[in-house]
Kinemage of the C-alpha trace (Angstrom):
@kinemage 1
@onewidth
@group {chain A} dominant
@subgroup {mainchain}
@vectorlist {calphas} color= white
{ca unk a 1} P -2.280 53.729 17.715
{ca unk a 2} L -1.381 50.220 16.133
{ca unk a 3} L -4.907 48.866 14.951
{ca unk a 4} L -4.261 44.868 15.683
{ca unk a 5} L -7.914 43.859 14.290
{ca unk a 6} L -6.942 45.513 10.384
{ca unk a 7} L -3.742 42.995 11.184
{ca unk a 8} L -5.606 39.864 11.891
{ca unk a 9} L -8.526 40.490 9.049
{ca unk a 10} L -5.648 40.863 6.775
{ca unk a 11} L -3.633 37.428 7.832
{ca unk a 12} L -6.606 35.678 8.165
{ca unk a 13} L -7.783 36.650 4.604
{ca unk a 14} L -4.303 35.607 3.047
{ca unk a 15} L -4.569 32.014 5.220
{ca unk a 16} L -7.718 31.587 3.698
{ca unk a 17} L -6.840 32.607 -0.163
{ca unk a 18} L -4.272 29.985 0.427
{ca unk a 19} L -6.314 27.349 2.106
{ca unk a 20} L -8.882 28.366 -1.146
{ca unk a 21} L -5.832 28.173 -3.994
{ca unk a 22} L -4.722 24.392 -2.347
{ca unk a 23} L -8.095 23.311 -2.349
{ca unk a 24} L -8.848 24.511 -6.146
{ca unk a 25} L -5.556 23.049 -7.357
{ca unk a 26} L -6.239 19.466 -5.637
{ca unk a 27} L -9.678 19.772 -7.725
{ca unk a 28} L -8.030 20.260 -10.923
{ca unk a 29} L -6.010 17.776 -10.105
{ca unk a 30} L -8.674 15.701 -8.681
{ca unk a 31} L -10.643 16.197 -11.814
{ca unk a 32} L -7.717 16.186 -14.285
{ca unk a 33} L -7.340 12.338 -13.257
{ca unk a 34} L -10.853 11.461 -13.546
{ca unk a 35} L -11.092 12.697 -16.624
{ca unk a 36} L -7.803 11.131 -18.604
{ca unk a 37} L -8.883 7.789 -16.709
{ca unk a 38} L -12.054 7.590 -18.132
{ca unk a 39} L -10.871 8.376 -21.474
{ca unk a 40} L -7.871 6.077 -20.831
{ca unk a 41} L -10.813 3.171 -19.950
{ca unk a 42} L -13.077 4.085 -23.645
{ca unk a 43} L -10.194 3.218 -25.307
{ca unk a 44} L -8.747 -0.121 -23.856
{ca unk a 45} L -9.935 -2.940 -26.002
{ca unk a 46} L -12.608 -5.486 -24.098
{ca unk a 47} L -11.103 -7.444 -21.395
{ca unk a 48} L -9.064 -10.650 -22.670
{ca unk a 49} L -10.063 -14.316 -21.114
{ca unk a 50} L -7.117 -15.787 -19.675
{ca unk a 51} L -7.048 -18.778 -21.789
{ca unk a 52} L -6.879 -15.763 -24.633
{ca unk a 53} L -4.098 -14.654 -23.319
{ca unk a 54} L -2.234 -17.889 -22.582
{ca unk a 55} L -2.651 -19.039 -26.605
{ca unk a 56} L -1.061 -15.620 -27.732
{ca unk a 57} L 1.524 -14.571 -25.218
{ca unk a 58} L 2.589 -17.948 -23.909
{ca unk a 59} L 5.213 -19.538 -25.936
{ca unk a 60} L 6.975 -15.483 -26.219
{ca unk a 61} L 6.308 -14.530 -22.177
{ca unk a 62} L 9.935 -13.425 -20.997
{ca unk a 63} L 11.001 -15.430 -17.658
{ca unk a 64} L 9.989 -13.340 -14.233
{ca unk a 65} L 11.251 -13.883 -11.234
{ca unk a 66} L 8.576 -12.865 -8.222
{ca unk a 67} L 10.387 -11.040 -5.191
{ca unk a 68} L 9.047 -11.032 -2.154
{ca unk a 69} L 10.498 -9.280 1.006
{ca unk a 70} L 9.051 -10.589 4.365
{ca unk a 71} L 9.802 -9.853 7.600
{ca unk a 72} L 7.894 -10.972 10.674
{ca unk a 73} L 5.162 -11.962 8.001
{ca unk a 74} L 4.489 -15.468 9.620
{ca unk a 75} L 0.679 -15.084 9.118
{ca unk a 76} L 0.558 -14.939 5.664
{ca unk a 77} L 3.826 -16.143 4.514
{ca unk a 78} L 3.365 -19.546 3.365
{ca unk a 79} L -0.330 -19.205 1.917
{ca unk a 80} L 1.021 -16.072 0.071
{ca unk a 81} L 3.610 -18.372 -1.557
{ca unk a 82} L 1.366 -20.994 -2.049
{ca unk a 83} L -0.553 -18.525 -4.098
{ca unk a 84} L 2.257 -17.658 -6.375
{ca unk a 85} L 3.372 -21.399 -7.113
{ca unk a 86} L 0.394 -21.650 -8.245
{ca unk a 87} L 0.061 -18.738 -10.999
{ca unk a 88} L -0.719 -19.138 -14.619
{ca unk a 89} L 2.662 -17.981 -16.313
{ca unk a 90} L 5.206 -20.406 -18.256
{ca unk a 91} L 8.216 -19.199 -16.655
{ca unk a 92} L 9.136 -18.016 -13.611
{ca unk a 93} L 10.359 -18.659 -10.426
{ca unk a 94} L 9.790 -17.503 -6.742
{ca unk a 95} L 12.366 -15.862 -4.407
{ca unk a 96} L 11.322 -15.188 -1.001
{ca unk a 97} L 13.945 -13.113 0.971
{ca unk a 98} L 13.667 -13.384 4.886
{ca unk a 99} L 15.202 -9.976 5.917
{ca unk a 100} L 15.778 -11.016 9.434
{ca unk a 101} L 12.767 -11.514 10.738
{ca unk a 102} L 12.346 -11.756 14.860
{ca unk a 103} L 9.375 -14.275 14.353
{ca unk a 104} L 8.800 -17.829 12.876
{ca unk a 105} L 8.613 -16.913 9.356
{ca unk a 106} L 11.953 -18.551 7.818
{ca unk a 107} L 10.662 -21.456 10.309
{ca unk a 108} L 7.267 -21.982 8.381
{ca unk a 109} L 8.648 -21.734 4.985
{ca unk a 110} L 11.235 -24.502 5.989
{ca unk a 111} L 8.804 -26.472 7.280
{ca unk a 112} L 5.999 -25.924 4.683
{ca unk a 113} L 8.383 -26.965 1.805
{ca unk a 114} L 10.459 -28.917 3.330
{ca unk a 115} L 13.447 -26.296 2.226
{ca unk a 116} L 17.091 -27.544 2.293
{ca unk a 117} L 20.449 -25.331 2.065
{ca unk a 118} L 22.002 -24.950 -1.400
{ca unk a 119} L 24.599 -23.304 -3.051
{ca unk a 120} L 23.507 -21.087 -6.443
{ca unk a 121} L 26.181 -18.414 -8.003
{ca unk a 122} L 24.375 -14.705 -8.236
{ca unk a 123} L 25.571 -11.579 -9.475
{ca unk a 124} L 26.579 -8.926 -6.757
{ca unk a 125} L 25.575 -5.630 -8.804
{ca unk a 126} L 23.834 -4.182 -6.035
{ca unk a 127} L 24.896 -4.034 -2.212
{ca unk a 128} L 22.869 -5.302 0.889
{ca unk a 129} L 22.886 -6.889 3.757
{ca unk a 130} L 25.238 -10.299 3.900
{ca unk a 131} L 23.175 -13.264 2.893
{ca unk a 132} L 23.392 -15.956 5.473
{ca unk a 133} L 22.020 -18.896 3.422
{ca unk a 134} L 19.815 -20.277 0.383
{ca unk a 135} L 17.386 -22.651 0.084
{ca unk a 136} L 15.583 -24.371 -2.123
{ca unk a 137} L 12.792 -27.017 -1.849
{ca unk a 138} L 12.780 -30.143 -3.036
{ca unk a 139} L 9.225 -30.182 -3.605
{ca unk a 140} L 9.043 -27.560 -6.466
{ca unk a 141} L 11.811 -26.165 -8.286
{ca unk a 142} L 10.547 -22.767 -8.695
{ca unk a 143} L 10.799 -21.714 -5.216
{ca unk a 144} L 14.207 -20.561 -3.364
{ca unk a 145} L 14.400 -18.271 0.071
{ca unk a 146} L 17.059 -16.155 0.689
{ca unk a 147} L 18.035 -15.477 4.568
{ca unk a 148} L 19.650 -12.135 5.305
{ca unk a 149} L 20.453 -9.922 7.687
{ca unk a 150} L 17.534 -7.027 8.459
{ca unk a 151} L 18.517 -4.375 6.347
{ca unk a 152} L 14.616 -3.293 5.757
{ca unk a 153} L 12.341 -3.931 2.712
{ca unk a 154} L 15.045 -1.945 -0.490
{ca unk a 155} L 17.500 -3.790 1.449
{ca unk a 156} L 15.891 -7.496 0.890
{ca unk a 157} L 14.833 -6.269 -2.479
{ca unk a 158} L 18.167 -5.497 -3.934
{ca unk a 159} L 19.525 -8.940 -2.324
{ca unk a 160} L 16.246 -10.441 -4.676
{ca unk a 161} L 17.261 -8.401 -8.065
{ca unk a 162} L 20.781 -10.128 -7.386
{ca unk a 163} L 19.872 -13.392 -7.023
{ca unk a 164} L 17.386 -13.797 -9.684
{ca unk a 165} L 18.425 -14.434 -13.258
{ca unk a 166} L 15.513 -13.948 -15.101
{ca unk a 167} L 15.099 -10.315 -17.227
{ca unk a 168} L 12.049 -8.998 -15.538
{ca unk a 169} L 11.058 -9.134 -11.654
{ca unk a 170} L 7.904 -8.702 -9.732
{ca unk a 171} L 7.789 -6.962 -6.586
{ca unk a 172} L 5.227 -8.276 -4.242
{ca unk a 173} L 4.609 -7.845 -0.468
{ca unk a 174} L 4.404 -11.304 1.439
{ca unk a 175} L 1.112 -10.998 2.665
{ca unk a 176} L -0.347 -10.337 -0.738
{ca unk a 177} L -1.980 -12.938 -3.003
{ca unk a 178} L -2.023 -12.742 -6.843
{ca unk a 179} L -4.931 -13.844 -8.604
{ca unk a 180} L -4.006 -16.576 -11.325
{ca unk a 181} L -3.837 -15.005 -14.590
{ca unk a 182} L -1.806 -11.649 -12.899
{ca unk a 183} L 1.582 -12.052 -13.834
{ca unk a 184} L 0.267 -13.088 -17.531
{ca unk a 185} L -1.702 -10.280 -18.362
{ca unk a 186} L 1.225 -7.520 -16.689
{ca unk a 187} L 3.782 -9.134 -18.903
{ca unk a 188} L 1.735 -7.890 -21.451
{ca unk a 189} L 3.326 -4.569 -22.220
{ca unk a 190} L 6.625 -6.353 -22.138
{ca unk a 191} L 5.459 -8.537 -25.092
{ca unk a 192} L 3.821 -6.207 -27.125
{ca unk a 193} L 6.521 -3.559 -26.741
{ca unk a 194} L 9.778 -4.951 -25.356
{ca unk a 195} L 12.317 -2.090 -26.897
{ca unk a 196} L 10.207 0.696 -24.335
{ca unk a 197} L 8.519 -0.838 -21.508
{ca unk a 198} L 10.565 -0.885 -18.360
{ca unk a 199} L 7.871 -0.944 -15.639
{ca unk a 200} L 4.317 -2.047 -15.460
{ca unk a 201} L 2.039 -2.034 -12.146
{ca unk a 202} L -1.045 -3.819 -11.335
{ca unk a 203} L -4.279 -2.931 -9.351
{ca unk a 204} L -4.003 -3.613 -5.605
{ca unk a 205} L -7.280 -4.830 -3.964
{ca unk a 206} L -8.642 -5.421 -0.253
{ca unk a 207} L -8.657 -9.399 0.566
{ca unk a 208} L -10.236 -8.596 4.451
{ca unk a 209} L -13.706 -10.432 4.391
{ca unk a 210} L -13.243 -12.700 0.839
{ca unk a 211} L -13.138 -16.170 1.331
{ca unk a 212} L -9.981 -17.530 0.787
{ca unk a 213} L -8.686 -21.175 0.310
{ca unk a 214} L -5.026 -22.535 -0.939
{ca unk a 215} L -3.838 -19.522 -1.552
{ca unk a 216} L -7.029 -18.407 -4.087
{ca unk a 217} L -9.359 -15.958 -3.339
{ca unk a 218} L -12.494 -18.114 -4.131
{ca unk a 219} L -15.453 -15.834 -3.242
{ca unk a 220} L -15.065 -11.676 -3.194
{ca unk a 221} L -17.132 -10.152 -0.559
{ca unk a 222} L -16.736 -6.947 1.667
{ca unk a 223} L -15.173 -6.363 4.972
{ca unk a 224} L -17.334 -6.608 7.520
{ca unk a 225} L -15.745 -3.614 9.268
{ca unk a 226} L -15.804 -0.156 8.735
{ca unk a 227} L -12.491 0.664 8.448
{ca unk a 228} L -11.167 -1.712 5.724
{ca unk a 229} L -14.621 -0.806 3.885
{ca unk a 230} L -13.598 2.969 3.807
{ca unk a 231} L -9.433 1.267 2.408
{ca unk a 232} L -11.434 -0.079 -0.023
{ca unk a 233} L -12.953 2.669 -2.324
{ca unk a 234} L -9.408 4.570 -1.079
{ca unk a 235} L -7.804 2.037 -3.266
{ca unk a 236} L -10.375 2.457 -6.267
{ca unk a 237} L -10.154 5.653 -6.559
{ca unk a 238} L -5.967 5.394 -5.837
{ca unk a 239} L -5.357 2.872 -8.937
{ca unk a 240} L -8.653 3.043 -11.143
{ca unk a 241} L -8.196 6.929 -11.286
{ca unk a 242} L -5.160 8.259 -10.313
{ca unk a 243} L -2.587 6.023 -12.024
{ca unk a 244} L -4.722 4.992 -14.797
{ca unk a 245} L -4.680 8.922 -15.751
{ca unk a 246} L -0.680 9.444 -14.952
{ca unk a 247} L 0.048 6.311 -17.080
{ca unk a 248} L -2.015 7.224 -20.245
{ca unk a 249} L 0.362 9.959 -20.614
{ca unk a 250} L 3.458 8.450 -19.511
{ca unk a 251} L 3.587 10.326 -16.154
{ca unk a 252} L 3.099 7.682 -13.253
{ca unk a 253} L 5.147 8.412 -10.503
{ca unk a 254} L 4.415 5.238 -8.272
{ca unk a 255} L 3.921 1.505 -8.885
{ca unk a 256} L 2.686 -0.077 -6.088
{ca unk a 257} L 5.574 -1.798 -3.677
{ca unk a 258} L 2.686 -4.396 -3.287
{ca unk a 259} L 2.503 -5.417 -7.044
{ca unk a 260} L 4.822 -4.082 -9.850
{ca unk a 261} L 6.961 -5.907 -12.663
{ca unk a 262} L 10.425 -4.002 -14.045
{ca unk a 263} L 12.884 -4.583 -16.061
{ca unk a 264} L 16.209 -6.340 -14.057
{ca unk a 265} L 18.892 -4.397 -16.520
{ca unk a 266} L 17.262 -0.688 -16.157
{ca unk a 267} L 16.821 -0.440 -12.094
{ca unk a 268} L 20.256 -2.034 -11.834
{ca unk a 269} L 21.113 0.381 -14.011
{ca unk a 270} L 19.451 3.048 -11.623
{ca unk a 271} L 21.514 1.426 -8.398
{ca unk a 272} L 18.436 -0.620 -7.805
{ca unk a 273} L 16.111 0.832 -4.164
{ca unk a 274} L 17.417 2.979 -1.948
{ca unk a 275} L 18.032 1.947 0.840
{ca unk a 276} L 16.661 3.026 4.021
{ca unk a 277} L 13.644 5.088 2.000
{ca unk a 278} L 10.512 5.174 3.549
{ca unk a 279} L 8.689 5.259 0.062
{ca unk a 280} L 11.616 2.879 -2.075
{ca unk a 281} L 8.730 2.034 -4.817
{ca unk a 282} L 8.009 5.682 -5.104
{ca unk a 283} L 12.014 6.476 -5.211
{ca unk a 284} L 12.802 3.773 -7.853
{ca unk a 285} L 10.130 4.670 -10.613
{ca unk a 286} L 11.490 8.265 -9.907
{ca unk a 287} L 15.193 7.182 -10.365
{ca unk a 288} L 13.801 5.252 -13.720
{ca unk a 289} L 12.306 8.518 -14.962
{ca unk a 290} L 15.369 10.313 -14.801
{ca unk a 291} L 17.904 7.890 -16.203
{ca unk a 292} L 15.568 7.089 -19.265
{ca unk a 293} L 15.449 11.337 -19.892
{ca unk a 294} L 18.674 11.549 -18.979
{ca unk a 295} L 19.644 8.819 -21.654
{ca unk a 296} L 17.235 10.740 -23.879
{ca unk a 297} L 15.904 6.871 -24.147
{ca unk a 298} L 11.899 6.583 -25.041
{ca unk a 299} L 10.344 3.986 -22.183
{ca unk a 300} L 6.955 3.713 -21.136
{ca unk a 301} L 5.913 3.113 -16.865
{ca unk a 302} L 2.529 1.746 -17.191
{ca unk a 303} L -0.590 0.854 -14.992
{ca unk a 304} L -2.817 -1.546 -16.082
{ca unk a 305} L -6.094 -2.630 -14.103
{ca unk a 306} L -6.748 -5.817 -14.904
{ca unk a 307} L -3.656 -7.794 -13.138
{ca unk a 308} L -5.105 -7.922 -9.318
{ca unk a 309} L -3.162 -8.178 -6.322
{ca unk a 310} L -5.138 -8.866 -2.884
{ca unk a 311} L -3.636 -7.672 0.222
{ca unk a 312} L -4.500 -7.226 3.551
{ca unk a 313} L -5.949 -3.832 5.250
{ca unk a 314} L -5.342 -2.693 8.732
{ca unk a 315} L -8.374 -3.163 10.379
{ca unk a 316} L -7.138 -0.934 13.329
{ca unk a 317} L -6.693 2.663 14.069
{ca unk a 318} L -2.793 2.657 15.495
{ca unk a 319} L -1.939 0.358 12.495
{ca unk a 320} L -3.404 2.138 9.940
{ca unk a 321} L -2.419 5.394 11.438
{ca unk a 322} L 1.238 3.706 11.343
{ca unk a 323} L 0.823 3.575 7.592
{ca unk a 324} L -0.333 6.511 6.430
{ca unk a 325} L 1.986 8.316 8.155
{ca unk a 326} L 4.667 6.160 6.821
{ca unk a 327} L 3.283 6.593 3.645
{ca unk a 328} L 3.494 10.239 3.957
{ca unk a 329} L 7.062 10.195 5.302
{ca unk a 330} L 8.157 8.453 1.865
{ca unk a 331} L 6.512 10.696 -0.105
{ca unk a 332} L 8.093 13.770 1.009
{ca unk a 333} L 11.260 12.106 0.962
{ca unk a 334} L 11.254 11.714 -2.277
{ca unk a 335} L 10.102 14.681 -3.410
{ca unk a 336} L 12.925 16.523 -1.713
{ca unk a 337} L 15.486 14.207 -2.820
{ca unk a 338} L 14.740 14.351 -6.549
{ca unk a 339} L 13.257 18.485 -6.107
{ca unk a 340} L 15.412 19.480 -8.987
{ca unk a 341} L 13.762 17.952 -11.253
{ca unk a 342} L 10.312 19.899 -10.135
{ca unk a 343} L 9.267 22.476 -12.827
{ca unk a 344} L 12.258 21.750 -14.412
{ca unk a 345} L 11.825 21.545 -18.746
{ca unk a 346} L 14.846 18.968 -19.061
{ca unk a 347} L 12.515 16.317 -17.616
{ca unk a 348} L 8.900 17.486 -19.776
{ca unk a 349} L 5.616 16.356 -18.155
{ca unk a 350} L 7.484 13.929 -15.475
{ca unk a 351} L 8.465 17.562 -13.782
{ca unk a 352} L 5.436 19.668 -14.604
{ca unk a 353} L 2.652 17.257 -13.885
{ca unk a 354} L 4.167 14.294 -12.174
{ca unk a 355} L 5.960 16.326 -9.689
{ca unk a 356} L 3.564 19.296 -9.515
{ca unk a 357} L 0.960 16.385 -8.614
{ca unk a 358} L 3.076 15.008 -5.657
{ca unk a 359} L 3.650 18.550 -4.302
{ca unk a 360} L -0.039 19.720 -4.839
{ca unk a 361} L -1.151 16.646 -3.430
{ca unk a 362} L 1.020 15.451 -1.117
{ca unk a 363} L 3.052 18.104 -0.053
{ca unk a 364} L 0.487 21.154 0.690
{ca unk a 365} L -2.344 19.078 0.598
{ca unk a 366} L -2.496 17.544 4.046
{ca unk a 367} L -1.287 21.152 5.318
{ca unk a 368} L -3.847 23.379 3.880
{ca unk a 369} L -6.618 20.806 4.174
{ca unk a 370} L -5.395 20.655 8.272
{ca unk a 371} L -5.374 24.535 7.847
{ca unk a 372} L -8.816 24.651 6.296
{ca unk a 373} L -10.162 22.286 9.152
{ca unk a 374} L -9.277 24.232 11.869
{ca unk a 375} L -9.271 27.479 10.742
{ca unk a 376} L -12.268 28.535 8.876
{ca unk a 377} L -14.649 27.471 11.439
{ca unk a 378} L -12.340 29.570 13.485
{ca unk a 379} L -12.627 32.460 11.350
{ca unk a 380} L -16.598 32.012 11.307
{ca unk a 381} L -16.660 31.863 15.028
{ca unk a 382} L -14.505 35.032 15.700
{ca unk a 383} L -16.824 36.754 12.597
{ca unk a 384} L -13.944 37.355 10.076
{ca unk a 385} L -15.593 35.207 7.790
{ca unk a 386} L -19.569 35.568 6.929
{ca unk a 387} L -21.806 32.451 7.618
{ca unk a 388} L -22.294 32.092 3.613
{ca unk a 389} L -19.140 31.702 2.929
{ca unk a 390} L -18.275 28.767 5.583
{ca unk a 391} L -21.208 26.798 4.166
{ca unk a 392} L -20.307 27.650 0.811
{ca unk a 393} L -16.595 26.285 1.673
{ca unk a 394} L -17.985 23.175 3.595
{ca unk a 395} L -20.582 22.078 0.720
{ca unk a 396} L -17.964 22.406 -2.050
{ca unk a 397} L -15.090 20.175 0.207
{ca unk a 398} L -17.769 17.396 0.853
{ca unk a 399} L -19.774 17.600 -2.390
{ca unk a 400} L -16.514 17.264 -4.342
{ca unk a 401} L -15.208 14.134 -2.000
{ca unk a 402} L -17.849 12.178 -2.536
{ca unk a 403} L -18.258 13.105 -6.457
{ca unk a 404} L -14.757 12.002 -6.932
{ca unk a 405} L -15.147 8.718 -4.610
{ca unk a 406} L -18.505 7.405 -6.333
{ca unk a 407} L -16.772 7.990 -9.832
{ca unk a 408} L -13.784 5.580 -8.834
{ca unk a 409} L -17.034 3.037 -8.336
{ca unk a 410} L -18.129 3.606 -11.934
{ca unk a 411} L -14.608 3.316 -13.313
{ca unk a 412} L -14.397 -0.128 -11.479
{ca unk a 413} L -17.572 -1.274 -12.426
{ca unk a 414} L -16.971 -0.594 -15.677
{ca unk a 415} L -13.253 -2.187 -16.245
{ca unk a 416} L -12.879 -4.258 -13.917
{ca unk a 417} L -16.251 -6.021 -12.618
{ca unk a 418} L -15.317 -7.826 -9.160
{ca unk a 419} L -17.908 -6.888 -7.024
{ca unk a 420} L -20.608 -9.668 -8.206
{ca unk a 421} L -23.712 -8.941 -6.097
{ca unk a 422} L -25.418 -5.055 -6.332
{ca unk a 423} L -25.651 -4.619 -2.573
{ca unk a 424} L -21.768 -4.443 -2.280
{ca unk a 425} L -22.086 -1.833 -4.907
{ca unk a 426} L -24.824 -0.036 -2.912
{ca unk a 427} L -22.563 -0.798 0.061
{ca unk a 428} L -19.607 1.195 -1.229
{ca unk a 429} L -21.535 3.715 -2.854
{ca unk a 430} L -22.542 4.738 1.359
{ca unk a 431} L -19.602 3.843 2.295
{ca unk a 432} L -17.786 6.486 -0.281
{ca unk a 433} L -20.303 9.441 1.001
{ca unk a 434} L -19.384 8.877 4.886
{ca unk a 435} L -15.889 8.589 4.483
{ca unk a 436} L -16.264 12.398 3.708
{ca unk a 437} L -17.605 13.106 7.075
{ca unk a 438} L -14.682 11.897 9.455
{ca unk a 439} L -12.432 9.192 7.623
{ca unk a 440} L -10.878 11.554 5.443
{ca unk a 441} L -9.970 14.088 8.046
{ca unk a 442} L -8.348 11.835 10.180
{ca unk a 443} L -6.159 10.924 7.295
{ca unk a 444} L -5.485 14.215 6.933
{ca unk a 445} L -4.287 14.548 10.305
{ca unk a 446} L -1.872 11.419 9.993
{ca unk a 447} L -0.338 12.766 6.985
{ca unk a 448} L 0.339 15.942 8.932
{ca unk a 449} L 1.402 13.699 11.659
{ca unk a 450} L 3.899 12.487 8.894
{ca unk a 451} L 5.166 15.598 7.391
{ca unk a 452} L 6.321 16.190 11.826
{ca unk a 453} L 7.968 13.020 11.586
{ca unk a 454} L 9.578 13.748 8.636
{ca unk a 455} L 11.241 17.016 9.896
{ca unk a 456} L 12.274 15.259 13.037
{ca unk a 457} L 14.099 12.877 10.607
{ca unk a 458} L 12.475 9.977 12.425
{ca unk a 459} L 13.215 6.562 10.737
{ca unk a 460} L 11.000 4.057 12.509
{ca unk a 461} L 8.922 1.676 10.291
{ca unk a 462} L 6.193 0.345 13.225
{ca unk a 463} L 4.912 -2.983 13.491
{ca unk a 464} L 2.120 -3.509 10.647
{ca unk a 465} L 0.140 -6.383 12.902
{ca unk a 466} L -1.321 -8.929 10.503
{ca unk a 467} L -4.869 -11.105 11.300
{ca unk a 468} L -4.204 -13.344 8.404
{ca unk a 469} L -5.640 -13.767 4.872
{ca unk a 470} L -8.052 -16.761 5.616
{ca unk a 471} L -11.181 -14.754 5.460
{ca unk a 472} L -14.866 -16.405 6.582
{ca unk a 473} L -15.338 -19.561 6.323
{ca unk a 474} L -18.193 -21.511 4.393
């Protein structure tokens, strides 16, 4: 007779090998990046001040023109722009393209500067959506809007790369605001080595709960809810260890949609964002990769922390959900759509490491993390697995989270410094040991959520619902 238990012992010890090998290889991942980042931080040279900076870059800082895609961002909009007028750079200008938005944002920018039709000749090297007017305002001559038809965010950013004129671009979301001396200090790499720099990104930072006034953010303080508190140390330990550690060694797969400065002539060169990608920051610096190896060119993609860009969290479940699983959809889209280059020697350490990361990490993590949720305390229960070993397994998961999330604090407190007052240190420090016990497994479940959605082939974007970057008052 068939003996069904030797069956079931023996699938259940192979799911939970492989929940065991995913979790091991996210920790040498995990710990890989921790420990190029801090090695990456010993060796940066102190900190510049801005008016440093502005005496030895600015009569030789190249022109950039700032992008910025909005739709149906009529919170932010106009105090975003506001913000970027008002940046510390010699030369640059600011293109805001309206990609059809239902709301009143191309009706607040018109209003708050006073913005008139005009006619300006543009190169059409990359398609979009038809463009169904320009404008420019007569109260500053750096800022023009662009009015299109909805063709979503790659869309409005190709329609940006053509208008501009000036050899490097920043990407930035609408609802983001720069602080001063950003766009100085990531031109940097562009200055000191023109001939191989083609892409530089920025640190991203949560604005919820700062004070903020004419588009500044005068005083840095913590969100006041749970939520956006937990975003926050996600995003330290995102930029100030992941993509520190990927950039040192030339192998950063993502600059931040939210913040990141490339050369115009390479992603033209590239076809510019896909359209109708899910993750289109993700999919250009992949499509830069290539081309440069491909061209056997030397190039450098670089992350550098000290160029801030303040954005705003969702503060609620749906929308955040919304994201991450958005997030996740991109991600897997691109690894399938540039999978031949996985493992693959023509492309070095950009197929080893940076795409053995994104499939450790993004593709089987979410799955055999779900797995590991669900299963080993069902193992325990049924008494395939011995009560040692599921505390063993639960002690490592959370002992490790938190290890890796209270590092991320260090590396922040020791580059970049923007948390003034010890209590919001003390704050984050909690807050990065109880995001272990919850937070982290609902994201989990989104991603998984994500990966469905991405089999299903579904497309939607969802509505990102915005408060507003004003912050609390005095």
């Amino acid at each position: 007779m068939f003996d069904w238990s030797q069956e079931i012992v023996l699938g259940a010890s192979i799911l939970s090998w492989f929940i065991i090998g995913a979790g091991l290889a996210q920790t040498a991942v995990y710990l890989l990046q921790l420990i190029i980042a801090a090695y990456a931080l010993s060796k940066r040279p102190p900190v510049a001040r801005s008016a440093l900076l502005w005496h030895r870059y600015g009569d030789v800082a190249p022109p950039i023109a700032l992008l910025v895609p909005a739709y149906n961002e009529e919170v932010n909009v106009v105090e975003s722009v506001h913000s970027m007028l008002a940046l510390e750079y010699p030369n640059f200008e600011v293109i805001v393209i309206n990609d059809g938005s239902k709301d009143q944002t191309l009706q607040r920018l018109i209003e708050g500067f006073k913005l008139v039709k005009f006619h300006r000749p543009y190169e059409e090297a990359l398609t979009h959506k038809p463009i169904r007017g320009l404008y420019s305002s007569p109260m500053t001559e750096r800022l023009f809007v662009v009015d299109k038809e909805n063709g979503g965010k790659a869309d409005a950013q190709n329609a940006g790369v053509n208008v501009c004129r000036a050899p490097l671009f920043c990407v930035i979301d609408g609802d983001s605001i720069l602080e001063p001396d950003a766009l100085m200090r990531a031109a940097q790499p562009f200055i000191d080595d023109p001939e191989r720099t083609i892409a530089v990104g920025g640190t991203i930072r949560i604005a919820n709960g700062s004070r903020i006034e004419a588009g500044r953010v005068r005083e840095i303080r913590l969100p006041s809810r749970l939520l956006a508190l937990f975003q926050v140390v996600e995003y330290l330990r995102a930029f100030l260890m992941a993509r520190l550690a990927w950039s040192r060694i030339n192998t950063l797969m993502l600059v931040s949609g939210a913040f990141g400065v490339f050369r115009r002539a390479e992603v033209v060169a590239v076809g510019g964002f896909t359209k109708g990608s899910m993750g289109e920051d993700m999919d250009l610096v992949i499509k830069l990769h290539r081309h440069m190896m491909d061209t056997k060119r030397k190039y450098r993609i670089q992350f550098i922390p000290e160029p801030v860009c303040w954005t705003e969290a969702p503060e609620s479940l749906r929308v955040l959900a919304r994201q991450r699983t958005r997030w996740q959809r991109g991600a897997l889209e691109c690894f399938f759509r540039y999978r031949s280059m996985l493992f693959n020697p023509r492309y070095g350490r950009v197929g080893f490491l940076g795409f053995g990361h994104i499939l450790i990490v993004d593709v089987l993590g979410p799955i055999s993390e779900v797995l590991g949720y669900v299963l080993i305390p069902a193992f325990w229960l049924l008494g395939i697995l011995s009560t040692e070993y599921l505390l063993a397994f639960t002690s490592l998961v959370f002992t490790y989270g938190v290890c890796v999330s209270v590092c991320s604090l260090v590396l922040e407190e020791a580059e970049l410094q923007r948390f003034p007052r010890a209590r919001d240190l003390a704050v984050l420090t909690a807050v990065a040991v109880i995001e272990n016990f919850g937070y982290r497994q609902l994201n989990n479940f989104w991603r998984v959520k994500g990966w469905w959605q991405y089999l299903r082939a579904d497309q939607s974007w969802g509505e990102m619902t915005r408060t507003g970057l004003t912050g609390p008052k005095k």
